[in-house]
Structures are given as structure tokens and as C-alpha cells.
C-alpha positions as a Markdown table, in Angstrom:
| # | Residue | x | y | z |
|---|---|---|---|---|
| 1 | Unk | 214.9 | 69.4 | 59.2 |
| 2 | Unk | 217.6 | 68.0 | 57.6 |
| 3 | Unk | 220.7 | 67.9 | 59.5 |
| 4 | Unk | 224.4 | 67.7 | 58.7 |
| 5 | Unk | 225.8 | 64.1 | 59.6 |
| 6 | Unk | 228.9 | 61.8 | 61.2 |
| 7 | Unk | 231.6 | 64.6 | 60.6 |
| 8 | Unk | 231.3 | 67.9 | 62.5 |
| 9 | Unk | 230.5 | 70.4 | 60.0 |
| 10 | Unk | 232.2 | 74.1 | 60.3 |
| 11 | Unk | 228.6 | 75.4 | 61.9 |
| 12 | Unk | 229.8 | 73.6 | 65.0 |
| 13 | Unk | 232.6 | 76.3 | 65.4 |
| 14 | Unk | 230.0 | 78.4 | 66.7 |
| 15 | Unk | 229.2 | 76.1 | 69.9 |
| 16 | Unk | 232.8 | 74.5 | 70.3 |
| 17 | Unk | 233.7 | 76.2 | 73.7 |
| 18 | Unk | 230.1 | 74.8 | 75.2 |
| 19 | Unk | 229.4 | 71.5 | 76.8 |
| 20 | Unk | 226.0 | 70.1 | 75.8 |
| 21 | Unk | 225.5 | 67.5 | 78.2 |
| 22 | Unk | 226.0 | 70.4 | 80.8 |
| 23 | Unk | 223.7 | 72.6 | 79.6 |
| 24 | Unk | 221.3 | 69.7 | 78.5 |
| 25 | Unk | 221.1 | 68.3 | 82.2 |
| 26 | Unk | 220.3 | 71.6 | 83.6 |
| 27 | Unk | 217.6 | 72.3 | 81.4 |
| 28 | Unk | 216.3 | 68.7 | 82.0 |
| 29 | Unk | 216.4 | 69.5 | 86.2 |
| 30 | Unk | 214.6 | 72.5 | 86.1 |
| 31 | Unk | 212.3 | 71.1 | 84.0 |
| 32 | Unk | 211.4 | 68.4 | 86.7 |
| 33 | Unk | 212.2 | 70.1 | 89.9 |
| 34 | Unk | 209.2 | 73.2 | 88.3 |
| 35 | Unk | 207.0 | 70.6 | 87.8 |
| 36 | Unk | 207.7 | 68.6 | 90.8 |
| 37 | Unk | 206.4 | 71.9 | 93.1 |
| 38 | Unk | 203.3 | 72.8 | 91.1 |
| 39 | Unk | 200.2 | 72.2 | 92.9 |
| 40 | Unk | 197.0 | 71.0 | 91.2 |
| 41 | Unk | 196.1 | 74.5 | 89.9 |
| 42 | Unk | 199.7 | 74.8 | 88.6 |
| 43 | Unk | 199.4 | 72.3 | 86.2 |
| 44 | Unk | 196.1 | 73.4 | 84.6 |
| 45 | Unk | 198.3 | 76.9 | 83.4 |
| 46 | Unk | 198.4 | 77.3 | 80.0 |
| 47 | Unk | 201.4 | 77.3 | 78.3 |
| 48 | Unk | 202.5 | 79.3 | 74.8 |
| 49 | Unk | 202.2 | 75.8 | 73.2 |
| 50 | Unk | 198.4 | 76.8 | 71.7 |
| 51 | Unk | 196.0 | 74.0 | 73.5 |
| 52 | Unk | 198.5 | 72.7 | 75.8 |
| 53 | Unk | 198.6 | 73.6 | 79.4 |
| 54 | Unk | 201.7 | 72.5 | 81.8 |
| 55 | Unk | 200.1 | 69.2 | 82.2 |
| 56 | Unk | 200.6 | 68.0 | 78.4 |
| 57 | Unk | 203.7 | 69.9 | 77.9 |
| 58 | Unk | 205.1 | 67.1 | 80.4 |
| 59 | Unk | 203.4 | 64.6 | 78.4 |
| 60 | Unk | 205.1 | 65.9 | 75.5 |
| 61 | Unk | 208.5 | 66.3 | 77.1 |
| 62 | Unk | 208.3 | 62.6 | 78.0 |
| 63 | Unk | 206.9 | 61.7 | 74.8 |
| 64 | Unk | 210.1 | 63.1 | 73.3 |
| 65 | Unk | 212.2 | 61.4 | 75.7 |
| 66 | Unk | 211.0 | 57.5 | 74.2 |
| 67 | Unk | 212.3 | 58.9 | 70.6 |
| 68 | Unk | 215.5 | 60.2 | 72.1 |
| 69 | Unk | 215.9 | 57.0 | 73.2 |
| 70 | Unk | 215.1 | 54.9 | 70.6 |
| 71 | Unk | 218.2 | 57.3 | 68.4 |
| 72 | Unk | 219.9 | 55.9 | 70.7 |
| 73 | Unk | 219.2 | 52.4 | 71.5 |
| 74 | Unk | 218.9 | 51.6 | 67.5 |
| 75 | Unk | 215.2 | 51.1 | 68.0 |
| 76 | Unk | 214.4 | 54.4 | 66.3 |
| 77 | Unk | 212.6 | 52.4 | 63.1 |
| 78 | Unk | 210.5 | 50.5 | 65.6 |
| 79 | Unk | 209.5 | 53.3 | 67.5 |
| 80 | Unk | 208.3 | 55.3 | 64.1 |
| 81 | Unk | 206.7 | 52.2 | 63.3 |
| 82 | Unk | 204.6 | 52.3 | 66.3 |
| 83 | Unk | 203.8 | 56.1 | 65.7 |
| 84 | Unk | 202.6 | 55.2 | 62.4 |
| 85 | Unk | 200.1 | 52.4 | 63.7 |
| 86 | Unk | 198.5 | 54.8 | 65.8 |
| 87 | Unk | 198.1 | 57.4 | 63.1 |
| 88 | Unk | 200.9 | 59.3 | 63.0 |
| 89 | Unk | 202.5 | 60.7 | 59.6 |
| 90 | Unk | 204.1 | 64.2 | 60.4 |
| 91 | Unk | 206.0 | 66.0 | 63.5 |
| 92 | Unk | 203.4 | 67.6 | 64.4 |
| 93 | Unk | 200.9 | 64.3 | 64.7 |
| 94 | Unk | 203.7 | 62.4 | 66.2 |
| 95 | Unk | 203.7 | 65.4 | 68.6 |
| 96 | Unk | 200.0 | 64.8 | 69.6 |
| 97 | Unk | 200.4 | 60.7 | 69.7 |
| 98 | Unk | 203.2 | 61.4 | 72.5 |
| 99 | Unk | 200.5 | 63.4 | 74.4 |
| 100 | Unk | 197.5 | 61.3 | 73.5 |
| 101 | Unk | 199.8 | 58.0 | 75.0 |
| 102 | Unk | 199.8 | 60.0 | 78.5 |
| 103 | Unk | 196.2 | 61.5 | 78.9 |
| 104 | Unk | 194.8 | 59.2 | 81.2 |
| 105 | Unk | 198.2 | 59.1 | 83.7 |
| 106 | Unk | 198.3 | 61.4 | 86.8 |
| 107 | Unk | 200.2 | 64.5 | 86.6 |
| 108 | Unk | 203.0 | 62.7 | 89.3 |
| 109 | Unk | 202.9 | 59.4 | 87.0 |
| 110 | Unk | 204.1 | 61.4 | 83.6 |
| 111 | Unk | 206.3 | 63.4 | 85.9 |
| 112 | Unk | 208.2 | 60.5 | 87.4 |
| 113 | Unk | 208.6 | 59.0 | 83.7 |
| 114 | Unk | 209.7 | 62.5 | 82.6 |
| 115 | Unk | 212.5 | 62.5 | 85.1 |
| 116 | Unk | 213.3 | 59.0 | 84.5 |
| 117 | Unk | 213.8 | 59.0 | 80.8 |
| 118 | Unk | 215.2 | 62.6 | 80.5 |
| 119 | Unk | 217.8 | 61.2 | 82.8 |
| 120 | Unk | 218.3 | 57.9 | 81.2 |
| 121 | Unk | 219.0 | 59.8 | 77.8 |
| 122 | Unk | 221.1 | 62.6 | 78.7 |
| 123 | Unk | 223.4 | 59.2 | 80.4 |
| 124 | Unk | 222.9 | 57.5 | 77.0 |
| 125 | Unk | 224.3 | 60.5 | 74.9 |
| 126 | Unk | 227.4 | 60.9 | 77.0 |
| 127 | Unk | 228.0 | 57.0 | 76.6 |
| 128 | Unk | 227.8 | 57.8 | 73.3 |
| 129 | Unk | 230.0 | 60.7 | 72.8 |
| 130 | Unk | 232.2 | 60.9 | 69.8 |
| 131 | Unk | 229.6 | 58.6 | 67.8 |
| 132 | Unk | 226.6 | 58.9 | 65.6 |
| 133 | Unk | 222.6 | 58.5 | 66.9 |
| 134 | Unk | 220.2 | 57.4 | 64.4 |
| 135 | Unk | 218.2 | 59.9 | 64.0 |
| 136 | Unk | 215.2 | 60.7 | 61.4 |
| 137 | Unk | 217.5 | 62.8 | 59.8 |
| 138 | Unk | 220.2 | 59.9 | 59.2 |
| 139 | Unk | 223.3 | 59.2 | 61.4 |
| 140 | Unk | 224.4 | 62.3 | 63.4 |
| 141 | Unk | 226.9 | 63.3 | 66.5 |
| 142 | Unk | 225.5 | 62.7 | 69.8 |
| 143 | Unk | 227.3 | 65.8 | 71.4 |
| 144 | Unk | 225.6 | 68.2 | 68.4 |
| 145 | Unk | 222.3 | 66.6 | 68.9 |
| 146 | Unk | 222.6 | 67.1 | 72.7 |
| 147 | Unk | 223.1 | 70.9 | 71.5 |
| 148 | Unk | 219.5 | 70.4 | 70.2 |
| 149 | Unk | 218.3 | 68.7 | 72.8 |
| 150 | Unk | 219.2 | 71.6 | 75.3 |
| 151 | Unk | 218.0 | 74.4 | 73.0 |
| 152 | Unk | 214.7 | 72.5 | 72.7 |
| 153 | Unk | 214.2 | 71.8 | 76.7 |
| 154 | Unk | 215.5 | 75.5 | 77.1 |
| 155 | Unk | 212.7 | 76.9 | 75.0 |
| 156 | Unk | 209.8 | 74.7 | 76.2 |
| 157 | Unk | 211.0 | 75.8 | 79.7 |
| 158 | Unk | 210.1 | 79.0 | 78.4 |
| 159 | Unk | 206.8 | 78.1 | 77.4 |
| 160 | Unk | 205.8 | 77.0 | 80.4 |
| 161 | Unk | 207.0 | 80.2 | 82.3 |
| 162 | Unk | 209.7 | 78.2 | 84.8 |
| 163 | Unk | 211.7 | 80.3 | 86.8 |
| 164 | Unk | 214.7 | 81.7 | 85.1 |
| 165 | Unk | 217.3 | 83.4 | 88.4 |
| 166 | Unk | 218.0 | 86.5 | 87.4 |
| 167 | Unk | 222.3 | 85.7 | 87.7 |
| 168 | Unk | 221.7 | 82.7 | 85.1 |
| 169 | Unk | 219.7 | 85.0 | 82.5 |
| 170 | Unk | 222.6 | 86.6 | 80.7 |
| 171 | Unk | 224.9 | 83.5 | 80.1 |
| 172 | Unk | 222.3 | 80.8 | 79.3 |
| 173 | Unk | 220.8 | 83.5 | 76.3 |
| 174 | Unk | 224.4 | 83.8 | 75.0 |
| 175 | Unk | 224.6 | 80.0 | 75.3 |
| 176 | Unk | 221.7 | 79.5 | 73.6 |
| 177 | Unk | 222.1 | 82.4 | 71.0 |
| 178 | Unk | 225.4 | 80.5 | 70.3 |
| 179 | Unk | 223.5 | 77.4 | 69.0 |
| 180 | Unk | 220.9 | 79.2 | 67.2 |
| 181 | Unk | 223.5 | 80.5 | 65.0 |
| 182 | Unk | 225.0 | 77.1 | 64.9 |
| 183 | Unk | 221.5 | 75.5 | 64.0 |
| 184 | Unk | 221.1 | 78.3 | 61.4 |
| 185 | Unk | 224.5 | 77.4 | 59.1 |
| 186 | Unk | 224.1 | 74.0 | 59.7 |
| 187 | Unk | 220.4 | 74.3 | 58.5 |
| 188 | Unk | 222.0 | 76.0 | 55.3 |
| 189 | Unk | 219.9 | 79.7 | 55.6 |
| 190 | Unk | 220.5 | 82.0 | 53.5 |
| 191 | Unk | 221.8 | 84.0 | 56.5 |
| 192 | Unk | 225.1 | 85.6 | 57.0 |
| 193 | Unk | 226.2 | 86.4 | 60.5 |
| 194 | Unk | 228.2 | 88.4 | 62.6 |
| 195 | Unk | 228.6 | 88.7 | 66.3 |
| 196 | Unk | 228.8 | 92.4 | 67.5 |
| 197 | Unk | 229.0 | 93.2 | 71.3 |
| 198 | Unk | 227.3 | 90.6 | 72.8 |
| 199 | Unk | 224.0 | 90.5 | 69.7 |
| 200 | Unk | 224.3 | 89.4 | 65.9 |
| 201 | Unk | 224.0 | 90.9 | 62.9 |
| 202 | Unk | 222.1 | 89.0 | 60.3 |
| 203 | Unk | 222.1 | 89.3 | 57.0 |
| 204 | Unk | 219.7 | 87.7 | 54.2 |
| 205 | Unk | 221.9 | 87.1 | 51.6 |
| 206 | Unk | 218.8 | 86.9 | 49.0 |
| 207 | Unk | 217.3 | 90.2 | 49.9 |
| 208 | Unk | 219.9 | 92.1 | 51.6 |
| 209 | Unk | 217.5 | 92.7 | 53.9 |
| 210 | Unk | 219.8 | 93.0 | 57.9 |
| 211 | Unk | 218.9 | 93.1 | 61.5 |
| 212 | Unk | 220.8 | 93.1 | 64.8 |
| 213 | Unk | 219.2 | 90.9 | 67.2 |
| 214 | Unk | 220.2 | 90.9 | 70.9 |
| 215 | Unk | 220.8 | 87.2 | 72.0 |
| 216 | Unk | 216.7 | 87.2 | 73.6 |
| 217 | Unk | 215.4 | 88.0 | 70.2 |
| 218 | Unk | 217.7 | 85.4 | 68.2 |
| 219 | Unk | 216.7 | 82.8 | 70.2 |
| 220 | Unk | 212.7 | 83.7 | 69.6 |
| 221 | Unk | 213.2 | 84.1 | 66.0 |
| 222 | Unk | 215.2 | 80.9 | 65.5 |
| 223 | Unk | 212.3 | 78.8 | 68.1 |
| 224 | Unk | 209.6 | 80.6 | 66.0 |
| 225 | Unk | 208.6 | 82.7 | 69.6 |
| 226 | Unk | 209.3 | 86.6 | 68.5 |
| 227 | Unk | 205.8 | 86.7 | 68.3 |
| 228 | Unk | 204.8 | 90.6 | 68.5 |
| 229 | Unk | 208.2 | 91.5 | 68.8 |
| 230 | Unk | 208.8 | 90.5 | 65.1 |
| 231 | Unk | 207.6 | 94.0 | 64.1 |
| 232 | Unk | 211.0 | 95.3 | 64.9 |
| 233 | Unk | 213.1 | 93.5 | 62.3 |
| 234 | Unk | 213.0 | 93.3 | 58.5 |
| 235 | Unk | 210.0 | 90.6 | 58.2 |
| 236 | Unk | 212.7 | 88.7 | 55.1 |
| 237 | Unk | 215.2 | 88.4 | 58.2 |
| 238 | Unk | 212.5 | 87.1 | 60.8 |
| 239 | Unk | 210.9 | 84.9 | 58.4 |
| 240 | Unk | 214.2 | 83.2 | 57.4 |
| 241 | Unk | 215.4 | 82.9 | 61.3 |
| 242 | Unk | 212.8 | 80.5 | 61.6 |
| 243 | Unk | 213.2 | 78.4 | 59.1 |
| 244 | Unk | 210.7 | 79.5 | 56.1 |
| 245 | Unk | 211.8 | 81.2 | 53.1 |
């Protein structure tokens, strides 16, 4: 997905009062410390990534981890380069190359590269604060993609069932409700939206088609996970919120 780039564009409004390296490095650590107490059955649980248990979810995690990096370090063309070699052409095979690098590791061995790199980027993005990665989408702000970042560890978090205490629940769906609508106007959906007591109202500006969606259910749509609960909303709003249409 294309992304806006270098200047902050007026999406970010949204997410302003939120720290993304915070919410970033505590999605990172209970990421690690869930894995790091899962026995050998643990890791053999499927996740709701379809053919991926817990055990190449990590692989994927830390697969993600070298390409954060690489935006980082200005090695992102060799790194796509390498993908390519080994018969990568889309996200989805580049996806399966991070996994397929990792399949003959131990569970503890992907792990402790996991924790390594996760913490190595979220260092390298705060070093980098107030300047432009090189992504695949061209140059854009370190803080916004640490927004990213965090909404995508949040959500495979999700997949793999860790632990969310019930006191956290409330504020880290509004934080993460708060940059799916920033990822939806900076994605350029034909959405409007409107935050009413705590949920937002969407709006599909091409069919008129609207929906109120409690901060759960935003986040779902927007990460593609609403599933069966899509039924309840206008299917021109759901299919919008995640990114087709």
C-alpha cells in the first residue's frame, strides 16, 4: 500500500497525542515474553494466520524484523534483492520466504532472534525520529511507520491468542482504533469518519452506505479480522475498511 511520504500528512492528526515507540515496544515484549513461556505443545497452536501455527508466526515476526531493518539501515534494495533470488515477487511470497529462511531453527533459536531484532529496530526508529526510512513505499516518517509497526505486532498478537489483562483492553483498542482511522485517510478510502462516544461512524462516500463500529470491530475490519462478525455492517463499509473497493 502506498503510503503518504517525508511531510506528515493531516491523517496523522488522528494519532498525534500517541507515542509509537511506546506502544510499539509493548507490543514487541509481550510478543517475546508469550512466546518465551510456551512449552513444546504451545507452539504447535494454530494461529488465525491459515497454515501457520505459533511456531511460524515467530518466524514471520522475525522475518519482518530483517526488512524493518534494512528501511532503516539503507540496505532495503539489497534485502529485496535477496527476496527476489529466492523466488520472491509479492508480499505475500516474501511473507513465506521469511518463514521458509527459519524452518529448520529451534523454536528458542527464532525466538532469541525475534527479541533481538525487534529490539534492535524499535532502538533504530527512535534514533531516527523526525527522519524518513526507506521503505517499499518510498521515503516515509519513522515515528508514522512505528504507528504501523505497532498496529501490525498488536494484531498478530491477536492471532496468536496472547494474553490481553483485562485493565489494558479498553485503552490499547482506542489506541489502535486511533490509527486505523489514521491508516484509512492516509490510504485515501473513500471513507468519511466521525468519532461518537468512544466508536466511529463511517461513511462510504461512493455508496452512502454507514456504519458505527465500536473501536474492537474497527480494528478487525481495517486488519481484515471481522470475520463472521462482518454480517453486522453494510458489506460496502466492511469491504472498503479493509482496503478493497
Amino acid at each position: 500500500m502506498m503510503r503518504a511520504v517525508s511531510s506528515k500528512p493531516a491523517a496523522a492528526r488522528h494519532v498525534e497525542s500517541l507515542d509509537p515507540y511506546a506502544l510499539l515496544e509493548v507490543e514487541q515484549r509481550r510478543a517475546v515474553d508469550f512466546l518465551r513461556g510456551l512449552d513444546e505443545a504451545g507452539w504447535e497452536v494454530p494461529t488465525a494466520c491459515p497454515g501457520w501455527r505459533r511456531r511460524e508466526m515467530a518466524a514471520h515476526l522475525a522475518g519482518g524484523e530483517d526488512y524493518n531493518r534494512s528501511t532503516i539501515d539503507g540496505t532495503r534494495e539489497q534485502f529485496v534483492a535477496e527476496g527476489v533470488a529466492a523466488g520472491a515477487h509479492d508480499l505475500d511470497s516474501f511473507n513465506d520466504w521469511g518463514v521458509r529462511r527459519r524452518a529448520d531453527r529451534s523454536a528458542g533459536e527464532v525466538l532469541d532472534e525475534l527479541d533481538q531484532k525487534s529490539a534492535a529496530t524499535l532502538r533504530g526508529l527512535r534514533d531516527r525520529d523526525g527522519s524518513d526510512l526507506d521503505t517499499m513505499a518510498g521515503p516515509y516518517s519513522a515515528g508514522l511507520q512505528a504507528f504501523h509497526l505497532a498496529f501490525e505486532s498488536a494484531i498478530h498478537n491477536d492471532d496468536m491468542d496472547v494474553p490481553i489483562d483485562s485493565s489494558d483492553r479498553a485503552a490499547r483498542d482506542a489506541w489502535r482504533a486511533a490509527v486505523s482511522r489514521f491508516m484509512i485517510e492516509e490510504a485515501g478510502r473513500p471513507l468519511e469518519l466521525e468519532v461518537v462516544d468512544g466508536s466511529t461512524r463511517v461513511r462510504n462516500t461512493s455508496t452512502g452506505d454507514e456504519a458505527i463500529l465500536d473501536d474492537d470491530d474497527l480494528v478487525r475490519a481495517v486488519a481484515g479480522r471481522l470475520r463472521d462478525r462482518a454480517a453486522r455492517y453494510p458489506q460496502a463499509v466492511v469491504e472498503v475498511l479493509r482496503g478493497e473497493g
